[in-house]
Every structure is written in C-alpha cells, then in structure tokens.
N, C-alpha and C positions, 0 to 999 in steps of 0.2 A: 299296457298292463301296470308297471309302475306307477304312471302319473296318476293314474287312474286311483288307486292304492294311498297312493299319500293324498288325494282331493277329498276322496271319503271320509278319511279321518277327519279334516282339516273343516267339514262343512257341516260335522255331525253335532248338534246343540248339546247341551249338558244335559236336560234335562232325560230327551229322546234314547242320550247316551246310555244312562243309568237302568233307563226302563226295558231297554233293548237287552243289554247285560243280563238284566235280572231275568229275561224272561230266556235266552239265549242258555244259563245257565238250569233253568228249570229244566229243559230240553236235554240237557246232558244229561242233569240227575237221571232220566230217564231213559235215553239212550241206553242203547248197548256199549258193552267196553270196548275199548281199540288196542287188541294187542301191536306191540312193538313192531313183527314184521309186517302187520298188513298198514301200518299209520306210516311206517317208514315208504313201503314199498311205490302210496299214495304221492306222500311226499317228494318222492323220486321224482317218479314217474311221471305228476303233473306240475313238479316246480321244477327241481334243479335241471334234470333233462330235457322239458320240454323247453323253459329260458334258453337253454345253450343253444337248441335248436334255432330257437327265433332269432339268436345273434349269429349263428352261423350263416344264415340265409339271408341275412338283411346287407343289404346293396346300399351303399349311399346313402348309409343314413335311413333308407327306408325300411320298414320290417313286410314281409310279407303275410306271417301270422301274430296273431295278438294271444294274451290271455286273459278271455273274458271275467268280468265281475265278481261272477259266480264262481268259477275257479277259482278266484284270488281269495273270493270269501269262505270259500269251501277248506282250501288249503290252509288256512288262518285257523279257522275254528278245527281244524285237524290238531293243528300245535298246540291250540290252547287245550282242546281236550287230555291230551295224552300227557300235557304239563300238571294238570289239575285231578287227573284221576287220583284216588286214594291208593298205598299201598296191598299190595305191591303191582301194581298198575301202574304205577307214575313215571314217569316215561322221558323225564327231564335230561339224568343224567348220559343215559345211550341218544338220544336222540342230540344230544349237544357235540356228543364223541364221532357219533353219524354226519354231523354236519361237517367236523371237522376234516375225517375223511374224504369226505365227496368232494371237499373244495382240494383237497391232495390230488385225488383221481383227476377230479378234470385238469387243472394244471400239468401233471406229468405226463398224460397221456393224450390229450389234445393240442396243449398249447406251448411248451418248450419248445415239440419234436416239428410244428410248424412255424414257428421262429428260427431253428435250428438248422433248417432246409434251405433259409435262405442267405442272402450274405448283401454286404454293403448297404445300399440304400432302401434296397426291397425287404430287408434283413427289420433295418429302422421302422419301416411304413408297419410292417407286419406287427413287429411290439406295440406300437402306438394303436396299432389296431386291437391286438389283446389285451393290450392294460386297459384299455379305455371298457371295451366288452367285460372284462374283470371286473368294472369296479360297478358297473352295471347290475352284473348279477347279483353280484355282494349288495348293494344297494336294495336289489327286490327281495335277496332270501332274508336281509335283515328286519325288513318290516313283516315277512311271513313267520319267522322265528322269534317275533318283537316281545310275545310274553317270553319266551324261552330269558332271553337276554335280560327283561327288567325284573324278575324274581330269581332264577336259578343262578345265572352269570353273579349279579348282584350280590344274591347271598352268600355266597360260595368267593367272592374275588376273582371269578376268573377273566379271562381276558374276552373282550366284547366280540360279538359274531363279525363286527366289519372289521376291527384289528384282527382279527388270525386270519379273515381275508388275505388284507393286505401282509400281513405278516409270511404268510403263504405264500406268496409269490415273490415275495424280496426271495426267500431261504431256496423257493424252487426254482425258480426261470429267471429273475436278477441276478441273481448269483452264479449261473451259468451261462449267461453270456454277455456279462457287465464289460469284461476284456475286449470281447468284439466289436461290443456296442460304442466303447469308448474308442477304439479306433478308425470307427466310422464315422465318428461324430468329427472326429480333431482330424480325419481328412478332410472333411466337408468345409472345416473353419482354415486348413489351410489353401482348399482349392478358393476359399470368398476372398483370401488375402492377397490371393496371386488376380484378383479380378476378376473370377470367374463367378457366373450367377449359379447360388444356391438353393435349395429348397429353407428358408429360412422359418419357417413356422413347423415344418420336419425336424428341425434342430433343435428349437423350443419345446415343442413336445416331447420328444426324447430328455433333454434337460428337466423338466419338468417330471420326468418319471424319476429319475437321479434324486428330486427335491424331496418327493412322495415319499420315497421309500423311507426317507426318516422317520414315518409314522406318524400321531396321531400328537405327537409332541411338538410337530413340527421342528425336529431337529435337522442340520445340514450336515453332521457328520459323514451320512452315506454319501453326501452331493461331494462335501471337500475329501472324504479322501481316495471314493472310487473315480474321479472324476475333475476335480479342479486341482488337485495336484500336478496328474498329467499335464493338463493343460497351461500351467503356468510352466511347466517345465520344457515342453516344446514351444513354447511363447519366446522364451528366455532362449533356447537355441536357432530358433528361424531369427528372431533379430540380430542376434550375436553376427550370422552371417551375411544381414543386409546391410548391419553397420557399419561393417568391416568394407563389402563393395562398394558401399557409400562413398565412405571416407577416402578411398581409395580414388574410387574416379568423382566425385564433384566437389565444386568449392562448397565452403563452408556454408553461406547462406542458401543455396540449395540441398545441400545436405540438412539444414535445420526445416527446410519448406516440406520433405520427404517427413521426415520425425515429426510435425508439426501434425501431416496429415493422416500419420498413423497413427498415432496419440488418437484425433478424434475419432479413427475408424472403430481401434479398440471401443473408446465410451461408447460409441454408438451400435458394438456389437453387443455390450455387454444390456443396452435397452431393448435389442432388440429380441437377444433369445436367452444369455444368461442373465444366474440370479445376480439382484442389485447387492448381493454381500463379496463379490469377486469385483467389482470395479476396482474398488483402492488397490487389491494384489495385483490385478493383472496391469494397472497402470505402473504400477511401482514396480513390476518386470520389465517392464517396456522401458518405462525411463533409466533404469540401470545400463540397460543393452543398448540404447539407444545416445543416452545422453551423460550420463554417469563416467560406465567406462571410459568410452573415447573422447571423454572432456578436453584433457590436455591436448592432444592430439590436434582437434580441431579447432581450439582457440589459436594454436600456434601454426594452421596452414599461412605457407609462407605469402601464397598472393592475395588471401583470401580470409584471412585469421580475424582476432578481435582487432589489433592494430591494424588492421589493414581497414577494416570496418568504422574505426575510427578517423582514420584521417582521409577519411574520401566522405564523411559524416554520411554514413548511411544510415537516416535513423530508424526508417522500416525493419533492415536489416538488424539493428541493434534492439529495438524493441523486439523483435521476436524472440533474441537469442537471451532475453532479458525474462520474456516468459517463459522460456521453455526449462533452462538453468534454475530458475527460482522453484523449479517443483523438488528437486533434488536437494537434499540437506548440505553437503558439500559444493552444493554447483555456484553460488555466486563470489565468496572468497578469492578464486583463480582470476577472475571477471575483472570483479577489484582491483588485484594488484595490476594488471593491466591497465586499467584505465589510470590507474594513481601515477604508473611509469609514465605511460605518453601524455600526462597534463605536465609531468615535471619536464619532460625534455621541450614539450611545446616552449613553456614557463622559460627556463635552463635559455635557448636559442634564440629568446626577447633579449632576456639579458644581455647575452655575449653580441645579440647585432648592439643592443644600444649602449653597451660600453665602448664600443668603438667611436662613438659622438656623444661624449660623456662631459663634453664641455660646452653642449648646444643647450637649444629647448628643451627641456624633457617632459614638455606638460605633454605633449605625442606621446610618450612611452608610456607614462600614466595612463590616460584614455586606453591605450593597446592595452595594457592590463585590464580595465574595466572591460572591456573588449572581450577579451578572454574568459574572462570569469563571466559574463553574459551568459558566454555560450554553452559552456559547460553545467551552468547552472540550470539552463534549459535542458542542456540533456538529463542531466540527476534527477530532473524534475521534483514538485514540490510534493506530491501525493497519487494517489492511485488514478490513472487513465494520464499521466499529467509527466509529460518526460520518458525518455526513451526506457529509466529504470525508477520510475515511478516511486520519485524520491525514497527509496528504500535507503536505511539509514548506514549502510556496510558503503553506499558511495559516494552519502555525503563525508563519511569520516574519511574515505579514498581522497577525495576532491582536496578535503582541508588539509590534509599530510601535502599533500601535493604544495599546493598555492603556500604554505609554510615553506618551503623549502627554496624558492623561487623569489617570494616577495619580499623576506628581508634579505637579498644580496646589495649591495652597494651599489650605485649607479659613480664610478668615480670615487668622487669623495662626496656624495651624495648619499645619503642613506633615502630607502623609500618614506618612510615615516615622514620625512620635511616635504619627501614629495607629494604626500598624499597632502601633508596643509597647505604646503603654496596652492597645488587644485583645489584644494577647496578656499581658499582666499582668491583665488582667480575668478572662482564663480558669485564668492560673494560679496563682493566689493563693486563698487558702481561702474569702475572701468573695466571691467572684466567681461566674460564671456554673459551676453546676453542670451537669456534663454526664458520661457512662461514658465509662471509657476509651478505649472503641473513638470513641466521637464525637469525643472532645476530640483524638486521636492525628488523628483523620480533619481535623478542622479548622486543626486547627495544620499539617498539608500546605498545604494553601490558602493560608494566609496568607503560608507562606514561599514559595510560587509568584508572590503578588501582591508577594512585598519581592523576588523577583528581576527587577518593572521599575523601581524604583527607580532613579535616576538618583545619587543618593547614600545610598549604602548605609551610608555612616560616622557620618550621624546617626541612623537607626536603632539602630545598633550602638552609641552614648553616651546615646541615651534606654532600651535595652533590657538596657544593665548600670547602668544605678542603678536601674533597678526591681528586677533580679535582686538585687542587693545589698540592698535592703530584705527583700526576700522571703526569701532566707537570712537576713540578720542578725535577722531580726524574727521568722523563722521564719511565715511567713505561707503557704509554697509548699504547695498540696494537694499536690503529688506529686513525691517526689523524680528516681522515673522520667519524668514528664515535663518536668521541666526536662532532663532529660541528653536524653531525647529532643528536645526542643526545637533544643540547639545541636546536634546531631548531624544534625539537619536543615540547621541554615544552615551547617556545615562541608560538606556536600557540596555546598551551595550557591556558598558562598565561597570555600571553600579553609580550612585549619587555623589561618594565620594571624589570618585574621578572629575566630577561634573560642576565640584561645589562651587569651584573658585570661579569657573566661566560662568555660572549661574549668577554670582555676587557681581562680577563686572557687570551683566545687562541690569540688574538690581540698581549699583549706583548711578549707570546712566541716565534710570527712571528720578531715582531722589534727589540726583543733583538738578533734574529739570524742575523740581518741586523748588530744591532749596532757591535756584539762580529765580524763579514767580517771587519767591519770599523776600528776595535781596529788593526786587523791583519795587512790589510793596514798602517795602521798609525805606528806600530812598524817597518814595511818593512822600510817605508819612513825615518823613522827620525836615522835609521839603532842603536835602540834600545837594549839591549842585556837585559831580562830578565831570573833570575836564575830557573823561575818557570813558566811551563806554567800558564796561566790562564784564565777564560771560565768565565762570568758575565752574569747573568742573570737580567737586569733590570725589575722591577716590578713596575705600578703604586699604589699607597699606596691602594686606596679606591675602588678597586676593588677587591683584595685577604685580603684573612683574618688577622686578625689583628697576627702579631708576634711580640714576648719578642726582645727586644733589650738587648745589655750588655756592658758593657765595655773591653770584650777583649785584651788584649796584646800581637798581633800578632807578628810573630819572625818575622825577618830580613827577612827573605828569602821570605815571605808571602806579607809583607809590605811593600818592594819593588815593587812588582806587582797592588797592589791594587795603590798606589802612583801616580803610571805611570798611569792606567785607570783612577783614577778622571781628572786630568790634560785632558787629549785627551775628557773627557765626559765634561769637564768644558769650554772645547772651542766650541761645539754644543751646548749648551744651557746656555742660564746662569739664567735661572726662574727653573730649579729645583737641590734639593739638594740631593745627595746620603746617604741614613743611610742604615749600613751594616747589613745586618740579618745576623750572622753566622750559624745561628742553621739550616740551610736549607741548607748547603752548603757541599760539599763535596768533596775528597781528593786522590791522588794516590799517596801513600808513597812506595821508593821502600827500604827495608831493606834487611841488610848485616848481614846473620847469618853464624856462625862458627859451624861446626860437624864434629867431628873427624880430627880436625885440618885442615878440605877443609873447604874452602869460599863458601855462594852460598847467590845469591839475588833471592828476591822475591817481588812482585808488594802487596801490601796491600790498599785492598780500603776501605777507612775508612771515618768515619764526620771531618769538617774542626776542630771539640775540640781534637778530637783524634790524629789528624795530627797534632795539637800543642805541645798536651804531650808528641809525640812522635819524634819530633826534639829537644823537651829540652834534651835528651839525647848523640846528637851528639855534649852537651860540657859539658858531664859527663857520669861515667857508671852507678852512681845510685842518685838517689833524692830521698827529706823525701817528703810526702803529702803536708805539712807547705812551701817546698820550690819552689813546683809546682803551687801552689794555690796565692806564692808573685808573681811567674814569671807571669801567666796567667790572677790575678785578678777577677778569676770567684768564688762566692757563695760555700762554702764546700759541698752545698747538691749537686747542679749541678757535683761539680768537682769528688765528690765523684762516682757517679754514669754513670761518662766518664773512672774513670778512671779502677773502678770493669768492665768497659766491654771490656779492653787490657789487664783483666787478663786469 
C-alpha cells in the first residue's frame, strides 16, 4: 500500500499531472459536500484502522492484507476534498486536530500497554517492533494527509503530520519506559563484556530509537542524557572493579594485555551498535579506570613494573605500555622520569666499574658509552612505528637529562671530553682502529651525538685541534674525507664558529700544497741548486695551536734551503711574516755506517733537532754536550732529551 503510493506519484508526467488535477477537481465542483463526521469516519475506517490492522497481522515482515489503489486513491481525494471545500465546509483545521488524536489513541491504547507487558529482552524486541510499525503508519498517513500538511500545516506553522508522529510517541511510550528500556539495554552490554553472546543488532535497534527520538533535527540530546550518561557511568564502575582485580592479581604486562583488549572491545562496540559520537567518552572512561587511575601503582609493581621492563629490555612489553599511557594526558611524564632514573644508574654504574681501572685503556669505556647510548636511542626511537616510544620528544629530553649527568664525570683525572678526542683520533689517524668507510662515517655520528652532552664542549674542542694538527702536520690522517667530514659534523652540531679554526687548518694544508708546487716551480725557473730537499708547510698563526718558538742554529746546509724559501714567499706577499716552528718539523738524514770494514747507508727519519745534532758530526767524530748545546743554542733540558733519544 505504501510503496505503491509513493511509485504513483513518482511515475506521474507533468503534463498528465496537471490534466488529471484539473479534471479531478471539475469532479468535486460537482460533487456533493463531505461533512466532517462522514469524511473522518471514511478516513478512520479505511486508513488509520485498517493500516494498524495490516501491521498487527503481518508476520515477518509479511503482510497478509494490502490496501489496494483504489483505496489509497479514494482516501487521498477524501483529504483533499474536505481541505478544499469552501466555508464553512473546510475541514482543514478538525481534520488536522483528528489526526492528531488518533495517532494519541493508538499509542496509549494499543502500543505502550503491549510493551508494557513485557520485560527485559522480549520488552526490547516488542518496541523495535512498534517503533518500527509507528513510523510505518506515519509514513502512509502522511502521504494520505499530504495536502493537509503542504497548505494548512504550512500556513498556519504548525508542526508536520510525521513530527507529531514521532513527537507522539517520544511524550507517550519513550517516556514511559525509557528507564526500563535503558536497563535492558546496559544489561545486555554487560552480559557481551563478561563474554557472553548478545543479540547485537537488538541493541542497535533499540539505540537507534534513543537517536530518533531527537527528532527531525537530528539532535542527540534525548540519546546523551536518557541513555549515554547511564552508560558511561556504569562503564566507569564495572572497570573501576576490573582494574582493581587486575592490578591486584597479574603483572603489569599482562595487566596492560587485559586493558589493551578492552580498549579495542569498547571501539568495536561502539561500531557496532552505538552512535559514532560516544566513542571518544566511552574511551576516555575506560582509559581513566583502566589506565589513568592505577598509573603509579602499576608502573611501580615490584617484579613486573617499568624498571623491571626495562632492564630485562622487553620491548614488546614496553611498546605497549608506550601506546596505551600515550592516550592519557598525564600518562607519559611518570614513564619519563623512570626511564631517565635507570639510564642514569645504568650510566652512574659504567663510571664507578671504570674508575676503578682509571689508569688503563679507556678507549673500552668510551665504546661502552657508545654502547649505551645505541641502545637507548633505539629504544626512544626516532618517529612513529620506530622505537619502543616512538621518538616522542618527553624521552628524548629523559634520555639527554640522563646521559648529561653520567658523561661528564671524570674518569680519574681524565675528563670524558679528551676521551671522546683521543677516540676519535684513534679512528682517524692511520695507526688506529681500522674500519670501512661506511663504519667509520657511522661511528663518528655517535660520538658527536655523545659530545653533544658535554657540558663543556670547549675542551673537547683544544684536545681535538692538537690531535688534528699532528695528524696533518705529520700527515698521519687515514682520510682526508673524513676528517672534513668529521668537523662538518660538529659544525652542525655547534654552530660554524666552533668549527672555524679546524676548518682554516684543512684550508692551510690545501694552500701550503699549492704554495710547496709554487716553490718547486720557482727553483726550476731561477735554475736554483739546493743541497737539501725541502717541503714547507705554511700555517696561519690563529688558527693551530699555540707552538714554543726558539732560537735554533740551523747548519748551512738547512739554512740554505729555508733562505731561498723566505725570498720566493717574500715576493707573494709582503703583509705576512714567517716565524719558523721547528719542533714540528721533520727530517730524512741518510748515514754512512762502517761494519766489518764494508760501508753501508741507511735513510733515518728523524725531528728537524735531531737532524741538527746529527750533521754536527760531519765536521767531527765526537762532541762534548757543552759543544753541541754552543753550536745549536737550544735550553740543556730540551737538548738533553734530543739528544738521550739518538742514543
């Protein structure tokens, strides 16, 4: 009968529309009039009573009687007659008042008092059965009462034939047994909680009535406060007491495994029967009762807590407790300072073993450092899916309190700052620890990670340019590329300044290779004859470390060469001046020893002091200390300890 009703409209052409109208109302002009009780009694009789019947009787969905065409169209041009009649015939306003009635009658006296009869599940079934039949009828009287509503209703403002429907049965039958209904409902949700199978599309339906009845505005106010109040409030009591058992009998990471899995039960209840605007409350009850409260409690179970979690590295276990804590506004804080404590006693317990061998190797305790901070760094992880707390920034500031506290303690009389340069002067110098590039690049990150908790970073930076300066000047550096990668690391670590001066050392060691090309030229040219090769490393003052100057007394043979290079270096610049560091300098002496009456030479590479003492001999076979010390002018303590090492 319905569908039937709305297809007719839906199929009828405009033109046919119009023609039919006109002639449909010719037919009334002519017609007899229809007073009020026989038009009503019609109306009763063949719509509102005979639909109820048809819903009463219909089984599954099936009807067993229909209301044919005719009927439908009969009943229709009834309304519209009695709408249209002239005064005082017009039959709008009792007939709108009529309607309003009958939808009263039937509710009070059919469909409360069998709702009313029954209780719990069979209680639910029955409403879902009369709302759904409700909205039914309302649906077919609105298209038989269709003028009523688009001219009378309309003019007038009042309220539309299908809202005082539904208005009608909120006031009558929702409102007298919304208390029952809602403790049916939140039995039902706590017997699914306990595991038990529900009617869950039962639950939805019923819910979905709760929605409706907001009316035609679709507002939720009837859903949140007859209805989701409740139920955040026995939400919030039923966990209160599972948290409590929880905590009570399991450890912690099964107590997060139980919370983990109710959390999803909830979301997955709230998709399945309630509405999508209760998810965020009822989760944010659950995490309160669940994880909020009993925070402290269960980070601190003694065999089973975060520390304990920690130092057995669970990191399943710690990821979890890592999402679960992150939904709560307070939850990761407490987290925090736990992990911050045990990196510093981990930290703390390096120290005190390695200051007890405080006068060995400690390039070991170094690495154990690197070590350490590895680990931890993977657990902080660097970003989301990435680390047991997925680089959330509350642990890396944990992390760095921590490793601050630990890394600068003294090893002895060692501070860590020399030890983080000697490691890395171990790695970068050619006797030192061999490793590929890709290792060695990888490691030297590390190390400039642990010199950024240094608390003074400026003796780093005075023990790590005079190694650098040996390793140039001595040419000891395996890799040119990584020394530049080196400070290119702690310049974004520091800033440029920090960088400038070790930057100007690799700098000079480029132009002095230019200038020592220019020198060679230049001796080609002027077709020079020097006794001694000679190799110059120019250095700008205030960039390498401060070196002793002396007064040296270079032989002839020496001082010929150096002679020749001021001159050529005097004609490129004339704004700087050379002062000669010898003590950085150094020598290929070749000696002529006698054995067994055969001759034999041999190359000796020695310091430029040593290569002095040892050409004073090719104009004598022996000298006293007093006569080596007039010829070279150097300090007895110095010469003494040049000359103990040619013995």
């Amino acid at each position: 009968f319905f569908s039937f009703a709305q297809e007719r409209q839906r199929q009828r052409p405009g033109r046919q529309r119009r023609a039919g109208a006109a002639s449909q109302a010719l037919h009334i002009m002519n017609a007899q009039v229809i007073q009020l009780e026989d038009g009503w009694n019609k109306l009763k009789t063949g719509g509102v009573l005979k639909i109820e019947e048809i819903l009463e009787d219909a089984s599954g969905g099936v009807y067993k009687h229909r209301i044919s065409t005719d009927e439908y169209s009969q009943l229709y041009t009834t309304v519209y007659t009695m709408c249209t009649q002239k005064p005082p015939n017009n039959w709008s306003e009792p007939l709108y008042n009529n309607y309003c009635e009958a939808v009263i009658d039937y509710l009070t006296a059919r469909i409360l008092p069998r709702i009313k009869e029954k209780h719990d599940e069979a209680m639910l079934r029955e409403l879902v059965r009369r709302w759904e039949n409700h909205k039914t009828i309302i649906r077919f009287l609105s298209h038989v009462f269709k003028y009523l509503d688009r001219f009378y209703v309309k003019r007038l403002s009042l309220p539309e034939l299908a809202e005082v429907g539904s208005q009608k049965f909120l006031e009558i039958v929702f409102n007298a047994v919304k208390r029952e209904v809602r403790t049916a409902i939140l039995e039902l949700v706590r017997r699914e909680r306990e595991c038990e199978q529900v009617d869950k599309q039962l639950i939805k339906s019923v819910i979905d009535i709760f929605v409706e009845m907001g009316g035609s505005r679709a507002s939720l106010e009837t859903y949140a406060t007859d209805f989701e109040e409740m139920l955040l409030s026995t939400t919030a009591d039923y966990y209160s007491r599972e948290s409590a058992k929880w905590a009570g009998n399991d450890s912690f990471p099964e107590y997060m495994r139980k919370a983990e899995d109710r959390l999803k039960q909830e979301q997955d209840r709230v998709a399945n029967y309630l509405h999508s605007s209760t998810e965020e409350k009822l989760l944010k009850v659950c995490e309160e009762q669940l994880l909020q409260n009993p925070e402290q409690q269960l980070l601190e179970k003694e065999h089973s807590g975060c520390e304990k979690l920690l130092l057995d590295n669970k990191t399943e276990d710690l990821s979890r407790m890592f999402r679960l804590f992150s939904r709560i506004p307070t939850g990761l804080p407490p987290i925090a300072n736990i992990v911050r404590k045990h990196i510093t006693d981990v930290g703390l317990a390096l120290v005190k073993k390695q200051s007890v061998n405080a006068e060995g190797d400690l390039m070991p305790y170094v690495q154990e450092l690197l070590d350490i901070h590895d680990k931890y760094t993977e657990l902080v992880g660097s970003g989301p899916e990435k680390g047991c707390f997925q680089g959330h920034n509350i642990f890396h500031k944990a992390m760095k309190e921590a490793f601050e506290v630990f890394v600068n303690k003294d090893i002895g009389k060692s501070a860590t700052a020399e030890l983080l340069s000697n490691f890395c002067d171990n790695l970068l110098k050619k006797s030192g620890e061999r490793l590929s590039d890709e290792a060695l690049e990888d490691k030297l990150e590390k190390v400039v990670r642990l010199f950024g908790y240094l608390s003074d970073k400026d003796i780093f930076a005075e023990f790590y340019k005079k190694q650098l300066a040996k390793r140039l000047l001595l040419a000891r550096s395996s890799s040119d590329d990584a020394e530049r990668s080196m400070i290119a690391k702690l310049k974004l670590r520091c800033g440029a300044q920090f960088t400038s001066k070790l930057e100007g050392m690799v700098t000079d060691m480029n132009l002095s290779q230019d200038i020592q090309s220019a020198f060679a030229e230049h001796v080609k040219d002027k077709e020079l004859e020097l006794d001694t090769d000679l190799t110059v490393q120019v250095l700008t003052t205030g960039f390498w470390p401060t070196y002793k100057s002396d007064e040296l007394n270079l032989p002839k043979e020496m001082l010929q060469c150096i002679e020749t290079f001021k001159a050529f270096y005097d004609l490129r610049t004339s704004h700087r001046r050379l002062r000669w560091v010898h003590s950085l300098g150094s020598a290929t002496v070749v000696g002529k020893f006698t054995a067994s009456g055969k001759s034999k030479e041999h190359d000796l590479l020695v310091s430029t002091y040593q290569a002095c003492i040892l050409l004073l001999f090719n104009e004598a076979d022996s000298m006293t200390f007093s006569d080596i010390q007039g010829h070279l002018n150097l300090p007895a303590e110095e010469l003494k300890r040049y000359v103990l090492s040619l013995c």
